[in-house]
Backbone as a ProteinNet text record, in pm:
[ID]
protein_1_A
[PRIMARY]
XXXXXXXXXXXXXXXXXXXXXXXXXXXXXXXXXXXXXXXXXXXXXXXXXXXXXXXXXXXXXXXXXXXXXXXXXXXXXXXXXXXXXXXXXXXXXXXXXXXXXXXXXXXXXXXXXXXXXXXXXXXXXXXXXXXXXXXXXXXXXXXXXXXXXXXXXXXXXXXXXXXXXXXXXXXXXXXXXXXXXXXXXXXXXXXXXXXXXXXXXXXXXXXXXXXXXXXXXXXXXXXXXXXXXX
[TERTIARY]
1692.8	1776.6	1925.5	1947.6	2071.6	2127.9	2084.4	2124	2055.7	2131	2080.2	2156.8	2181.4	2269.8	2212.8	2302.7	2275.1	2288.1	2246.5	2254.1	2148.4	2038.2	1915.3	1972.7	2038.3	2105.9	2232.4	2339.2	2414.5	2312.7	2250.2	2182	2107.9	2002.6	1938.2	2031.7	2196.2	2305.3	2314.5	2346.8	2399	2305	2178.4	2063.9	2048	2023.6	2014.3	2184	2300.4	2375.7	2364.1	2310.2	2398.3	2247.5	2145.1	2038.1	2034.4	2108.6	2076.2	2208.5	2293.9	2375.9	2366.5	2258	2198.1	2125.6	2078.3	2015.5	2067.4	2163.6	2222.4	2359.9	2432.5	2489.5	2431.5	2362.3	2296	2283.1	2158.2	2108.9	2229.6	2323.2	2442	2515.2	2571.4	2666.7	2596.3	2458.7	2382.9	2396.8	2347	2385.5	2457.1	2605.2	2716.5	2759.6	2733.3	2711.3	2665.6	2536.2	2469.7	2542.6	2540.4	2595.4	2767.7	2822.3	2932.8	2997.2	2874.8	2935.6	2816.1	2718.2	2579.9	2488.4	2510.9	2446.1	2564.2	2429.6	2505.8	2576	2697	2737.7	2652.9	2652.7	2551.8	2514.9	2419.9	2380.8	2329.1	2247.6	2130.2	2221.9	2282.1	2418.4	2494.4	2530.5	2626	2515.5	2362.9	2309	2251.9	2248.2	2278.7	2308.4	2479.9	2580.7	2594.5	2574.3	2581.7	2465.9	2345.5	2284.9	2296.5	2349	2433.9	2511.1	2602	2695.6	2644.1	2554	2468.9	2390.1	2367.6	2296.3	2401	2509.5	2597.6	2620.3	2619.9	2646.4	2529.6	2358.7	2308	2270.5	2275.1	2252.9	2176.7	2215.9	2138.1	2002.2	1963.5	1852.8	1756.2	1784.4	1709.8	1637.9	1728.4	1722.1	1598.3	1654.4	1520.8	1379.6	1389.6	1246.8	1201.6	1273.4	1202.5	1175	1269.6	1194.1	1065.3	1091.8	949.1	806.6	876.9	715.9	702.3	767.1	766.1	751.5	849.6	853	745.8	772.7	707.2	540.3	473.2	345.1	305.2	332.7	359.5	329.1	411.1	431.1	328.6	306.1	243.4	328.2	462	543.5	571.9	530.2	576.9	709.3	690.7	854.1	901.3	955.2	1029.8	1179	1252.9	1340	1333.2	1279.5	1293.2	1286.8	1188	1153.1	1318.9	1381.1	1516.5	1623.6	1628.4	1727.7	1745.8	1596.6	1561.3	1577.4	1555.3	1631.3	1786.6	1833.4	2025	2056.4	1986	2024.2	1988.9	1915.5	1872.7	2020.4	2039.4	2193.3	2288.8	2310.9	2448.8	2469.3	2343.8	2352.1	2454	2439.3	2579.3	2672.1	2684.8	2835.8	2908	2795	2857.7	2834.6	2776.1	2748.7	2886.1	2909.4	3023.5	3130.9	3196.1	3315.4	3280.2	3188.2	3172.9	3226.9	3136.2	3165	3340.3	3397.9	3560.2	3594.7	3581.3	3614.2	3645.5	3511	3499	3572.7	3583.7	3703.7	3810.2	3885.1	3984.9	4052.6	3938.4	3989	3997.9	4175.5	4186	4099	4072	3979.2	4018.3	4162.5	4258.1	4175.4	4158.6	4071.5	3952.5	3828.6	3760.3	3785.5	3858.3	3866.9	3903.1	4006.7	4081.3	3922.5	3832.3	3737.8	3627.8	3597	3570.5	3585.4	3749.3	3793.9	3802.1	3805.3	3757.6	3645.5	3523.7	3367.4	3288.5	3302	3270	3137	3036.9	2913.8	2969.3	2891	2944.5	2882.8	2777.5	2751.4	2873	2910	2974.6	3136.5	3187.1	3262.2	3309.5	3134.8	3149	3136.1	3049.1	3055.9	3234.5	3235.3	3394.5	3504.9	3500.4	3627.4	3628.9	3545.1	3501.1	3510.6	3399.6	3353.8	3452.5	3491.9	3653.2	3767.5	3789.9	3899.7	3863.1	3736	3735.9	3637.9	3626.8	3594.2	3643.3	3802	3842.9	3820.3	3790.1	3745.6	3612.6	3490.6	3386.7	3338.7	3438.4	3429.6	3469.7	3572.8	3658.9	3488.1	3390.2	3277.9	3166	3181.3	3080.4	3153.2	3265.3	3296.1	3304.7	3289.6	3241.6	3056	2981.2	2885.4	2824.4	2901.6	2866.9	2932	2998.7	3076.8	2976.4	2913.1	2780.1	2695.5	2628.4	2503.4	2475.8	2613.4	2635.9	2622.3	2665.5	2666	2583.9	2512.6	2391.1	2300.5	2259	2160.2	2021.5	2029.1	1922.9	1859.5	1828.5	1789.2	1696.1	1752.3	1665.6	1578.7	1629.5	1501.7	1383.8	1388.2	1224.6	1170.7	1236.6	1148.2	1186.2	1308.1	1303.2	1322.6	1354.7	1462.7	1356.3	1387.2	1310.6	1383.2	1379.3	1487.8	1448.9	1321.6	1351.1	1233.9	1252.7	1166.6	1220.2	1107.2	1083.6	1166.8	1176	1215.5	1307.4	1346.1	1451.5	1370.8	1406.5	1330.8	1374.4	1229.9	1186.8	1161.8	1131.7	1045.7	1133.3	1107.1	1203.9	1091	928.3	850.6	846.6	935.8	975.6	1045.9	981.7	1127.5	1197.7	1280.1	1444.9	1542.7	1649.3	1730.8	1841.5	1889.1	2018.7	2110.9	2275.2	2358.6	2365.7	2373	2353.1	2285.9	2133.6	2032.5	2017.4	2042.2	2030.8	2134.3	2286.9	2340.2	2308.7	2204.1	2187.4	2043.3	1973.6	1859.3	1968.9	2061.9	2120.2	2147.8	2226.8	2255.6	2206.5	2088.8	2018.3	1847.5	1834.7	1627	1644.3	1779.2	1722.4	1668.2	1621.1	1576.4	1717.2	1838.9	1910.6	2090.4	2084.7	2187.7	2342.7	2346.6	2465.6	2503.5	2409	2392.7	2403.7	2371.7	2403.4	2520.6	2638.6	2729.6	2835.4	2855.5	2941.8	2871.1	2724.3	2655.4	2684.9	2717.8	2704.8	2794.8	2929.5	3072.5	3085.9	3020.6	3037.7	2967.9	2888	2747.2	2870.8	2896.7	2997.8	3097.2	3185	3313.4	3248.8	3170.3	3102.7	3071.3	2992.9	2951.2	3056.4	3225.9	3335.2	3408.6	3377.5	3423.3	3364.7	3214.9	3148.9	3182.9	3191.7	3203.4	3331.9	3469.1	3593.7	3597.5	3520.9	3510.7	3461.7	3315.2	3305.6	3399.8	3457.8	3558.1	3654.5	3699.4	3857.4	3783.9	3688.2	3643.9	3631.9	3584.2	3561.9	3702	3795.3	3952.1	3999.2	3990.8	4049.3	4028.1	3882.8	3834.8	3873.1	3862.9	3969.7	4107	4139.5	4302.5	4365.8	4263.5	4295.6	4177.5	4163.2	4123.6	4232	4289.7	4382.1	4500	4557.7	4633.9	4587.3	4507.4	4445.5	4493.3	4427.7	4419.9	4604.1	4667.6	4792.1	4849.4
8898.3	8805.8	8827	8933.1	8960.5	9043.8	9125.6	9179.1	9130.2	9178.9	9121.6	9079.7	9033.8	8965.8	8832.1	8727	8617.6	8583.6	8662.2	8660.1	8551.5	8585.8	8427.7	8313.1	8332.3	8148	8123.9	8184.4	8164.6	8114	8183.1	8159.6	8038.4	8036.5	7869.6	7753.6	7785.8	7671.4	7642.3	7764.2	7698	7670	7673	7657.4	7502.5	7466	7293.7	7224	7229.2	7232.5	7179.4	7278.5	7253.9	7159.2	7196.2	7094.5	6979.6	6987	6762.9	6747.3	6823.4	6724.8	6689.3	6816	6806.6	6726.4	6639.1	6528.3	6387.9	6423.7	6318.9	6256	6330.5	6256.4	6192.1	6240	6128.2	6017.5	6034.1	5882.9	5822.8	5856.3	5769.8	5729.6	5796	5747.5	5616.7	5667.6	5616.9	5450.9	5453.5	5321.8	5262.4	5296.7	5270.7	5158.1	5261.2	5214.3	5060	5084.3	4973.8	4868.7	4872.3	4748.2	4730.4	4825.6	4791.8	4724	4781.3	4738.8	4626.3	4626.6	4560.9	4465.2	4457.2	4401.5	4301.4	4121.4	4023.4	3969.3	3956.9	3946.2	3842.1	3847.6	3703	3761	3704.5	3714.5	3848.3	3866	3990.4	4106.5	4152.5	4252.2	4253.4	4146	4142.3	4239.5	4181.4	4255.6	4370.2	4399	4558.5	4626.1	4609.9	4658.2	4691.5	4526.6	4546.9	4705.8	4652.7	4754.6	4920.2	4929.7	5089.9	5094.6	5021.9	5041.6	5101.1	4999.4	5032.1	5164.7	5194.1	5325.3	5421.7	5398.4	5499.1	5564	5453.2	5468.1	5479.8	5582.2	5561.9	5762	5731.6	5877.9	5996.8	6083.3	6195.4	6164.9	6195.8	6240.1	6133.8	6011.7	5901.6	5956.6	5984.5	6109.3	6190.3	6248.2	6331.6	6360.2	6220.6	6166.1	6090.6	6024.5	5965.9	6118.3	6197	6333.1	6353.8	6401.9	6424.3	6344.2	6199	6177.5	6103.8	6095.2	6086	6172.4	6262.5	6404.4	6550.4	6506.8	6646.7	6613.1	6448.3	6435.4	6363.8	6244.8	6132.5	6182	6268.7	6377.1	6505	6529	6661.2	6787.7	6796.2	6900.8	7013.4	6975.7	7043	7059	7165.3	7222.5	7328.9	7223.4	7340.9	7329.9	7355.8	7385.3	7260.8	7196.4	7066.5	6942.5	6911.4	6830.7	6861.2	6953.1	6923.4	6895.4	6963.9	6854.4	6743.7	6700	6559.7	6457.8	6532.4	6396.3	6396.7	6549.2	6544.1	6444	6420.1	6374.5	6199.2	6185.8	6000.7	6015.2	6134.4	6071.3	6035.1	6103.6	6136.8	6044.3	5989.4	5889	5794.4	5721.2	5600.2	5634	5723	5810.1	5787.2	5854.3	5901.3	5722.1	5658.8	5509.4	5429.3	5427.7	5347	5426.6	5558.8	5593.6	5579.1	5622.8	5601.1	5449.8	5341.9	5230.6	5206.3	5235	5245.6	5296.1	5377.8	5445.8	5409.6	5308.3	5245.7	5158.2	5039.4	4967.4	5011.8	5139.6	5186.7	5146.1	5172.5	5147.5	5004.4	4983.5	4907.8	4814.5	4672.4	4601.7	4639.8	4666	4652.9	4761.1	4902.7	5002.5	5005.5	4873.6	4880.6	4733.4	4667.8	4537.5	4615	4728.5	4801.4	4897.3	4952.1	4994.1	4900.1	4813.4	4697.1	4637.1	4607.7	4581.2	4637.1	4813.1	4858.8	4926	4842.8	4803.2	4912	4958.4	5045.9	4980.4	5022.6	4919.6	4980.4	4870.6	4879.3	5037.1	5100.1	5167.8	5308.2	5286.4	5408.2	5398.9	5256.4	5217	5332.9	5283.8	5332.9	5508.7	5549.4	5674.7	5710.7	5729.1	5784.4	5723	5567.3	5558.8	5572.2	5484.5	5397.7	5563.9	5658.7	5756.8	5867.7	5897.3	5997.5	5957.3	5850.6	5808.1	5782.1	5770.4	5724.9	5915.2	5997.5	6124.3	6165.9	6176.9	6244.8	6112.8	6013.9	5936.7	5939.8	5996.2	6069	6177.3	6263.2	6404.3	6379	6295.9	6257.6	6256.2	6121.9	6122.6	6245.3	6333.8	6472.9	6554.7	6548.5	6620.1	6645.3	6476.5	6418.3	6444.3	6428.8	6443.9	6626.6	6700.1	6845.6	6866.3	6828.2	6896.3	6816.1	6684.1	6653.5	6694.1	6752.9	6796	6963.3	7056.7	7191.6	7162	7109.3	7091.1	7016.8	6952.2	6880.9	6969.2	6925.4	6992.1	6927.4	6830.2	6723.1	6670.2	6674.2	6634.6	6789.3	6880.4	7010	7097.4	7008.6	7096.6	7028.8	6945.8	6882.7	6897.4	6922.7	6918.8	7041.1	7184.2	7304.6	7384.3	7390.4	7541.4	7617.3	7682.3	7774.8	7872.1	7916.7	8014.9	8130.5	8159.5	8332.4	8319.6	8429.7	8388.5	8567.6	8661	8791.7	8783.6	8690.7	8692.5	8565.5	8614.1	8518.8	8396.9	8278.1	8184.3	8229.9	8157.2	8222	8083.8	7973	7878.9	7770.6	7620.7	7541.4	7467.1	7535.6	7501.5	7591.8	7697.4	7793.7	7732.7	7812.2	7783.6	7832	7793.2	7903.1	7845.7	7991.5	7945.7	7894.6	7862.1	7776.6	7807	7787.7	7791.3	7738	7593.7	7508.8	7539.5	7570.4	7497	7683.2	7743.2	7901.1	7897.1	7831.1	7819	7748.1	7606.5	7543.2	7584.2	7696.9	7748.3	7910.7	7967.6	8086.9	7950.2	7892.9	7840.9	7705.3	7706.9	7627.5	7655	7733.9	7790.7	7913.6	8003.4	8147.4	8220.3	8302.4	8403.3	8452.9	8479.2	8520.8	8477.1	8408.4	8290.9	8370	8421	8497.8	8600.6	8662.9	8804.6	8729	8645.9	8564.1	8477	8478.9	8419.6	8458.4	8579.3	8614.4	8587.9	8599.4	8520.9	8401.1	8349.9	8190.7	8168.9	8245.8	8188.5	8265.8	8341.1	8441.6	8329.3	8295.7	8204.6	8065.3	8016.6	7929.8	7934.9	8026	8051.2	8040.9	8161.7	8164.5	8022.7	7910	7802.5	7733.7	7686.4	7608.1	7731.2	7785.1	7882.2	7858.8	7822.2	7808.6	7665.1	7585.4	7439.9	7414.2	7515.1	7507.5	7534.2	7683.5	7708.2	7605.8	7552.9	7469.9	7357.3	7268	7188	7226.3	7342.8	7405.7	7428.1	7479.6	7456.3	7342.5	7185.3	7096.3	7017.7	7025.8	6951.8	7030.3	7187.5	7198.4	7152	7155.1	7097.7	6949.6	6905.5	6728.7	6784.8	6823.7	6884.3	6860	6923.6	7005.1	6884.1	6798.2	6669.6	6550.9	6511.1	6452.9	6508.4	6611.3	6693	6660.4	6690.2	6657.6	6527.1	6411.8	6294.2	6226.6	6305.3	6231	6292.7
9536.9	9613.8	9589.2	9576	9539.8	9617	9771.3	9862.9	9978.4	10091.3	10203.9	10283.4	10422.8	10525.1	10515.6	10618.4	10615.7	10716	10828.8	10988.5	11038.8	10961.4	11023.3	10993.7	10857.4	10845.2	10915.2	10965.1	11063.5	11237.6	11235.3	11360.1	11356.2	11245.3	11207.9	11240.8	11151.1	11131.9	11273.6	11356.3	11503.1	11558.5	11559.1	11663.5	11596.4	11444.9	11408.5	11487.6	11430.3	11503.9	11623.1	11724.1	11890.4	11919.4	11878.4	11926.6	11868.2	11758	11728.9	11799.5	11860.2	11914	12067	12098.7	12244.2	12270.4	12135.8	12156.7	12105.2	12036.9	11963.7	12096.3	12178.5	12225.4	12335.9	12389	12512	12491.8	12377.5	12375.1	12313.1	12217.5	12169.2	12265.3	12362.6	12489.4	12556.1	12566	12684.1	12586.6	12458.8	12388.6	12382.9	12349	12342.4	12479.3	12592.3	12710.4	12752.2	12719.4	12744.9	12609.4	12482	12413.6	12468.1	12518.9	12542.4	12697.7	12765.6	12955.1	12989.3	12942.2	13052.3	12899.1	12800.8	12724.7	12680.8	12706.7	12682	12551.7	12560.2	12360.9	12286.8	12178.8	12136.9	11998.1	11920.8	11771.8	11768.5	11876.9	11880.1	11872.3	11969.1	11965.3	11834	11775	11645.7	11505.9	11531	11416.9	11475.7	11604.6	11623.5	11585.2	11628.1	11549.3	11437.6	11330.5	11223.6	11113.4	11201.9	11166.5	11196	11298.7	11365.4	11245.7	11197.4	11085.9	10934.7	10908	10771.8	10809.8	10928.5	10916	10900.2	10918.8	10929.8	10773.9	10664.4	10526.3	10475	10499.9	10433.4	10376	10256.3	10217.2	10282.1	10335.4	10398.4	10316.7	10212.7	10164.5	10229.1	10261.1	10288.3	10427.9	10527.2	10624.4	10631.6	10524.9	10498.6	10492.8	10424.2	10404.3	10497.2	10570	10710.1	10798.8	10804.6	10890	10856.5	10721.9	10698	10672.6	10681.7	10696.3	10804.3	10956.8	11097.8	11163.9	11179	11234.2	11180.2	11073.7	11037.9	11016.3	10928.7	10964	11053.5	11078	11165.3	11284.7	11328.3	11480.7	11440.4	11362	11367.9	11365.7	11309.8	11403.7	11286.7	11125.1	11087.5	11037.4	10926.1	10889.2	10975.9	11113.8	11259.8	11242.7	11331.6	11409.3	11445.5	11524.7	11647.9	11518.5	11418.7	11321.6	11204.7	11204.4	11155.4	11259	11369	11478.1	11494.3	11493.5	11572	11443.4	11268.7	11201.9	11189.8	11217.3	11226.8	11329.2	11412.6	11546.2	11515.5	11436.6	11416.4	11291.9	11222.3	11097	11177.8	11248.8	11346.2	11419.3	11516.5	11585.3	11545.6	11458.7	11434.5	11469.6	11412.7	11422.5	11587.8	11617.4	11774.3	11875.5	11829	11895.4	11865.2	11766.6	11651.7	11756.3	11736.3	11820.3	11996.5	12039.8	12170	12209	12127.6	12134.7	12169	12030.2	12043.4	12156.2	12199.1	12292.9	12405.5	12483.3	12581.6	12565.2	12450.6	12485.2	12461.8	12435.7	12453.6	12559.1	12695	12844.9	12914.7	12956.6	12986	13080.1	13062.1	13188.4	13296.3	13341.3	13480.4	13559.9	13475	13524.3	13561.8	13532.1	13580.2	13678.7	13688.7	13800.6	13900.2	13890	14000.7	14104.1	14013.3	14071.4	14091.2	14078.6	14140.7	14265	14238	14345.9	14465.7	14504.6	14598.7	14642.7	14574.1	14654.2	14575	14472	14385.1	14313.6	14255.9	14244	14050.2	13945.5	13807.5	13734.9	13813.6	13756.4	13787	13898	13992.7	13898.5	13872.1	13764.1	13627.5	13567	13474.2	13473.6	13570	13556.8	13621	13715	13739.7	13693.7	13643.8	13603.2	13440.6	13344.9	13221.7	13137	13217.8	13090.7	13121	13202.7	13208.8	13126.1	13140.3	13055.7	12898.4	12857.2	12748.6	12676.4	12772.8	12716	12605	12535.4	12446	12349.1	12329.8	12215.7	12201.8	12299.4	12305.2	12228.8	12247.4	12183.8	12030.1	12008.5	11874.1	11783.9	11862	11777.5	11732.5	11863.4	11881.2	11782.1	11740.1	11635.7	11536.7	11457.5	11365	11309.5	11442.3	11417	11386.6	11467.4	11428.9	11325.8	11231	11101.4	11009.8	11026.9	10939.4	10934.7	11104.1	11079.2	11042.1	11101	11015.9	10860.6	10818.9	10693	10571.6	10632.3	10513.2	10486.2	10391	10281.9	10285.6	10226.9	10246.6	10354.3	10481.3	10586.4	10603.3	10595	10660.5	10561.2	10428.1	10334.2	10332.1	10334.1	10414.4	10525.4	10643.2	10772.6	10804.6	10813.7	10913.5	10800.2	10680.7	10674.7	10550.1	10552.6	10464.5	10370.9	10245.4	10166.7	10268.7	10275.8	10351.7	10483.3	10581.5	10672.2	10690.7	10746.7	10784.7	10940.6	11045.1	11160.4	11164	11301.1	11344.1	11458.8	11490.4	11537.3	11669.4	11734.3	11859.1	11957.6	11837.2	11898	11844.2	11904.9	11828.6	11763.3	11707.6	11638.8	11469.4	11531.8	11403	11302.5	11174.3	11076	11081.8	11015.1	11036.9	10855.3	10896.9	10731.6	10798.8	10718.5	10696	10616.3	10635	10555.2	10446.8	10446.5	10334.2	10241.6	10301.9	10214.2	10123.4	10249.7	10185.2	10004.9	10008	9927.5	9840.7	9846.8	9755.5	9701.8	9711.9	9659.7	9522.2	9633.4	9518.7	9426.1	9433.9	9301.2	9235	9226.9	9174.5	9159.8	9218.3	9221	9218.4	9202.5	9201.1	9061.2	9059	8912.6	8846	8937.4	8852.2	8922.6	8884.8	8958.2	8935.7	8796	8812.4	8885.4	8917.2	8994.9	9173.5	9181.6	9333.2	9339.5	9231.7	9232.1	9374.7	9370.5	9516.1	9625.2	9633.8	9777	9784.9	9668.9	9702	9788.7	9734.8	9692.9	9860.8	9941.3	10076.7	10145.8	10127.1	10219.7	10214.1	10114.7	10146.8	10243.1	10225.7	10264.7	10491.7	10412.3	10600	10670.4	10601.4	10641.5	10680	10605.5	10584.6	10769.7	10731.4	10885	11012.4	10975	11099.4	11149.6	11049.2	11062.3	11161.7	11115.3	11146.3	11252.1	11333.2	11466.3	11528.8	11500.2	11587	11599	11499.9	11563.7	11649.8	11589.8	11651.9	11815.5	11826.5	12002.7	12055.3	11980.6	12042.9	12048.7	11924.8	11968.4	12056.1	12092.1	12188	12337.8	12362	12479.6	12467.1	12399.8	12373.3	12410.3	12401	12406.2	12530.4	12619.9	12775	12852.8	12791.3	12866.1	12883.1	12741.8	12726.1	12813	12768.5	12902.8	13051	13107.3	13253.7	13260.5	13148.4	13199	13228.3	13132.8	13165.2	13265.7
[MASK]
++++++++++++++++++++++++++++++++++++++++++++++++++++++++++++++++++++++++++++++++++++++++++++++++++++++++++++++++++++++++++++++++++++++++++++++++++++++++++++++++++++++++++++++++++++++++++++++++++++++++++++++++++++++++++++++++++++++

């Protein structure tokens, strides 16, 4: 374990990555949505909330262990690909509910009375006026949530990732490696930990890079929205 590329765990990182967030922002918007435009205020909403919040502060590893014993036996699914998305995507969730939330009331009422006012029905509202304007406090959350879920450890060593795998994933029932978890096996489970000291310290550096690209693509697309919008 002391030579080798680390091309499957770059590929694992972005494939967990772009799929819990392919699933993580929908249903978060789509929530946000509903507690913020069409759900009546009252007690029930307040411990919603409150509870969206407390999930937000609860340790990955906790994460983990609900994957794996929902997703991975519960579901039948195994240590996949889809069974580590799908618990990045229940961490993240708060995340992206909590800013979406903000977001929407970012936008002034006037903006949606004004589309109202010329015969616009609330849903037509919210799609063309509500979620354009409140997009770059949207993304603010999607960005937040991909620099967590690139980066945990604990959520994907229970349900997808594997130290070594002969192929690259094919299936989103496959295992696959990972950045993280690839780094937290050299230095802590390997046979000869000193001799994997520069993998670590490379597998790192690569991960803190991948993390950076992906933001640096998503503030920029925030960038050249904010621009448009003004």
């Amino acid at each position: 374990m002391t030579k080798g590329g680390i091309l499957p765990c770059i590929i694992g990182t972005l494939y967990l990555g772009v799929l819990s967030i392919m699933i993580a922002l929908p249903v978060g918007v789509a929530s946000a949505i509903y507690l913020n435009e069409y759900a009546r205020q009252g007690k029930m909403i307040r411990m919603i909330r409150l509870a969206i919040n407390n999930l937000a502060g609860v340790p990955s590893i906790v994460f983990g262990l609900f994957g794996l014993a929902f997703f991975c036996i519960v579901l039948k699914m195994g240590v996949s690909l889809i069974a580590g998305a799908l618990t990045l995507a229940v961490m993240i969730l708060p995340v992206i509910i909590g800013s979406t939330e903000e977001a929407l009331r970012s936008v002034p009422d006037t903006y949606r009375e004004a589309s109202l006012g010329l015969g616009a029905t609330k849903w037509q509202t919210i799609y063309r006026v509500v979620l354009p304007t409140a997009l770059p406090g949207i993304l603010t959350g999607s960005i937040l949530g991909i620099s967590r879920a690139a980066g945990e450890t604990a959520p994907i060593m229970f349900t997808s990732a594997v130290f070594s795998t002969p192929v690259l994933p094919t299936s989103i029932f496959d295992e696959v490696m990972a950045l993280p978890y690839h780094v937290y096996v050299l230095a802590t489970a390997g046979t000869n930990i000193e001799a994997t000291r520069p993998m670590q310290y490379g597998t790192s550096l690569v991960l803190i890079c991948l993390v950076m690209g992906m933001n640096l693509v998503a503030i920029i697309y925030r960038s050249r929205l904010r621009k448009r919008a003004k």
